[in-house]
C-alpha positions in Angstrom: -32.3 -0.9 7.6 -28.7 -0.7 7.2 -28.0 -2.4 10.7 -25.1 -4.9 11.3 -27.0 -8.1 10.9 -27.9 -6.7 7.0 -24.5 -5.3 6.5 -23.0 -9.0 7.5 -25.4 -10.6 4.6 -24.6 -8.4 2.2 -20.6 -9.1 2.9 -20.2 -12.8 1.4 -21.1 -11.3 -2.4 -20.6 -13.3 -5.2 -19.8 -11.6 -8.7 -22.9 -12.9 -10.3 -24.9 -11.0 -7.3 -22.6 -7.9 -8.3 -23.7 -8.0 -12.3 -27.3 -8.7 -11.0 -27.6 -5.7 -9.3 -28.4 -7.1 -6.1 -25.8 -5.0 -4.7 -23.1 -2.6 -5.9 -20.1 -4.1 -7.9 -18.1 -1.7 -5.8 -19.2 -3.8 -3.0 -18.5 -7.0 -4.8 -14.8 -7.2 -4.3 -13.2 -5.9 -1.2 -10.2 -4.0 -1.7 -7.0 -5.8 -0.7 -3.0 -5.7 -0.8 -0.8 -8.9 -0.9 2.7 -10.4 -1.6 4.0 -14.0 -2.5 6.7 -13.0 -0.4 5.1 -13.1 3.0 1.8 -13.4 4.4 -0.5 -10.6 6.1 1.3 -10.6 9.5 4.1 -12.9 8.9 8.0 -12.1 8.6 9.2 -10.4 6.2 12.1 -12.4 4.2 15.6 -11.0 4.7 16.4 -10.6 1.4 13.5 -7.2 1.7 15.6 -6.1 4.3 19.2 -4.2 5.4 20.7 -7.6 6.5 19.5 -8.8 2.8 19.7 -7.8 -0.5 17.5 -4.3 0.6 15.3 -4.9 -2.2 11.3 -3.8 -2.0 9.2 -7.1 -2.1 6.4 -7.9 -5.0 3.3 -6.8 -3.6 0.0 -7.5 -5.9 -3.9 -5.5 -5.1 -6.8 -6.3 -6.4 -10.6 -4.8 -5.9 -9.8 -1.2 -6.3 -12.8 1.2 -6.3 -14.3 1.9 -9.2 -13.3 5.7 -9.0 -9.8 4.7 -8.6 -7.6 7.5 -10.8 -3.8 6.7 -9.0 -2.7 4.8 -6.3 -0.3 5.6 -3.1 2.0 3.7 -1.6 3.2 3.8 1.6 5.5 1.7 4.1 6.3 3.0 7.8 7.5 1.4 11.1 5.2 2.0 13.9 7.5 0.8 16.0 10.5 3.0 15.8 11.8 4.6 19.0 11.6 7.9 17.5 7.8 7.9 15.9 6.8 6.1 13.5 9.6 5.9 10.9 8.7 6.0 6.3 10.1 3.5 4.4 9.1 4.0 1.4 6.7 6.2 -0.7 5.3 5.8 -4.2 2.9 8.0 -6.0 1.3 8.8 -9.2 0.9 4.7 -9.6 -1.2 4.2 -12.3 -4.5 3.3 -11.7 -4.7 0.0 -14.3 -1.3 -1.1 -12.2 -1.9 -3.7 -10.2 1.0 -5.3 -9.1 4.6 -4.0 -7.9 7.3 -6.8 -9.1 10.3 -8.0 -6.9 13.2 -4.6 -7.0 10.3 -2.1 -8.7 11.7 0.6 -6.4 15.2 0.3 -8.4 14.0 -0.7 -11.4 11.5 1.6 -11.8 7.5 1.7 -11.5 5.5 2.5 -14.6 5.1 6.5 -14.6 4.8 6.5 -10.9 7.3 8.8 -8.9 9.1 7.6 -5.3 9.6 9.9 -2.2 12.1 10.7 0.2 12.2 7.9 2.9 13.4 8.9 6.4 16.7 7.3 5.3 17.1 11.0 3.5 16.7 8.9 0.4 14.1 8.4 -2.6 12.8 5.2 -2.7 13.0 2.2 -0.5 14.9 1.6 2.7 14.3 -1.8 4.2 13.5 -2.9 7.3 16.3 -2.3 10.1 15.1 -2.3 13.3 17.7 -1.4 16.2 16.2 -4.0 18.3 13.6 -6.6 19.0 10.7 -7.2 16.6 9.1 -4.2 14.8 5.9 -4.2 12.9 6.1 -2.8 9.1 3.0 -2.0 7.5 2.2 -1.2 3.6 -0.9 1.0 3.0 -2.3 1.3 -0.7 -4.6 4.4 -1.0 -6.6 4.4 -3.8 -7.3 8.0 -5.0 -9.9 9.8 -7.3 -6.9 12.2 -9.3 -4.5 10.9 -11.3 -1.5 12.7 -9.5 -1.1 14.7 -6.3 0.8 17.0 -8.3 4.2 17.0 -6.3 7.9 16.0 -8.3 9.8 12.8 -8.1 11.7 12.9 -3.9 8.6 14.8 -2.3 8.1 14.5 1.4 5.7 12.1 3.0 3.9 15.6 4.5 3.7 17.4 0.7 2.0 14.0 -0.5 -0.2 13.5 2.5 -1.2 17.4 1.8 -2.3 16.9 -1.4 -4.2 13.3 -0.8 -6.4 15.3 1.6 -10.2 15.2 0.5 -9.1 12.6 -2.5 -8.5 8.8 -0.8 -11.3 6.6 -1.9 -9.9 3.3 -0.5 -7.3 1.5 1.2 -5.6 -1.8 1.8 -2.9 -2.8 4.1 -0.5 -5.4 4.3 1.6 -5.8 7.8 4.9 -7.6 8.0 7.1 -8.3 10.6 11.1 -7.9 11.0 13.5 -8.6 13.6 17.5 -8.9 13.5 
């Protein structure tokens, strides 16, 4: 009961199964991040970057848990010579929002707020690594509020602070840069 081999099974759902009641719908859909812009572990077009136009890329999700009350955003550089290195942070995203369109970081995202990147700036810094090939991963955290309760340029710690006890799923997408 509950073993791999029964956990495997239950994986390949299909909706109908879902609405049946054969399993959980929460189970029906896995949750998962995405952008036309690049494929899960592919480069990351220039234009998303500091030798581009700088812009933040479209990124779509889908499959969110049912509980699902605000979403986080984050992008970081594991690879950074100094620790890994934020990007960009969005919170409060509303939980019916499902997709992030090309620029949303300058034009604006829906009642959500942006953070203070490790730029020193609010909102998003591209991908600039010094040298060689760096990874740059995008992790949606889907959370049961519907705001950590910090203003618009709050640090990655104050966010991750309030997040605590709350995160109820996440997806990742990881692209790749080098100049």
């Amino acid at each position: 009961m509950g073993g791999v081999g029964e956990e495997r099974r239950s994986l390949p759902l299909t909706l109908t199964e879902a609405v049946h009641g054969l399993v959980p719908l929460a189970m029906a859909a896995a949750f998962g991040l995405g952008s036309p812009a690049f494929k899960d572990g592919g480069p990351i077009p220039g234009r998303f970057t500091c030798v581009g136009a700088d812009v933040s890329p479209p990124l779509a999700w889908s499959g969110a848990p049912e509980t699902t009350r605000s979403f986080v955003l984050v992008m970081d550089d594991p690879d950074a010579p100094g620790g890994t290195f934020l990007h960009w942070l969005v919170y409060d995203v509303p939980p019916g929002l499902r997709q992030l369109a090309e620029d949303a970081s300058r034009r604006g995202i829906a009642a959500a707020r942006q953070g203070r990147n490790d730029f020193g700036r609010t909102g998003y810094g591209g991908p600039c690594p010094p040298s060689g090939t760096h990874h740059y991963v995008f992790r949606l955290k889907a959370l049961d509020v519907g705001t950590v309760g910090v203003k618009p340029g709050a640090g990655r710690d104050e966010v991750e602070q309030r997040m605590q006890g709350h995160v109820v799923g996440e997806a990742t997408l990881t692209g790749t840069f080098a100049k």
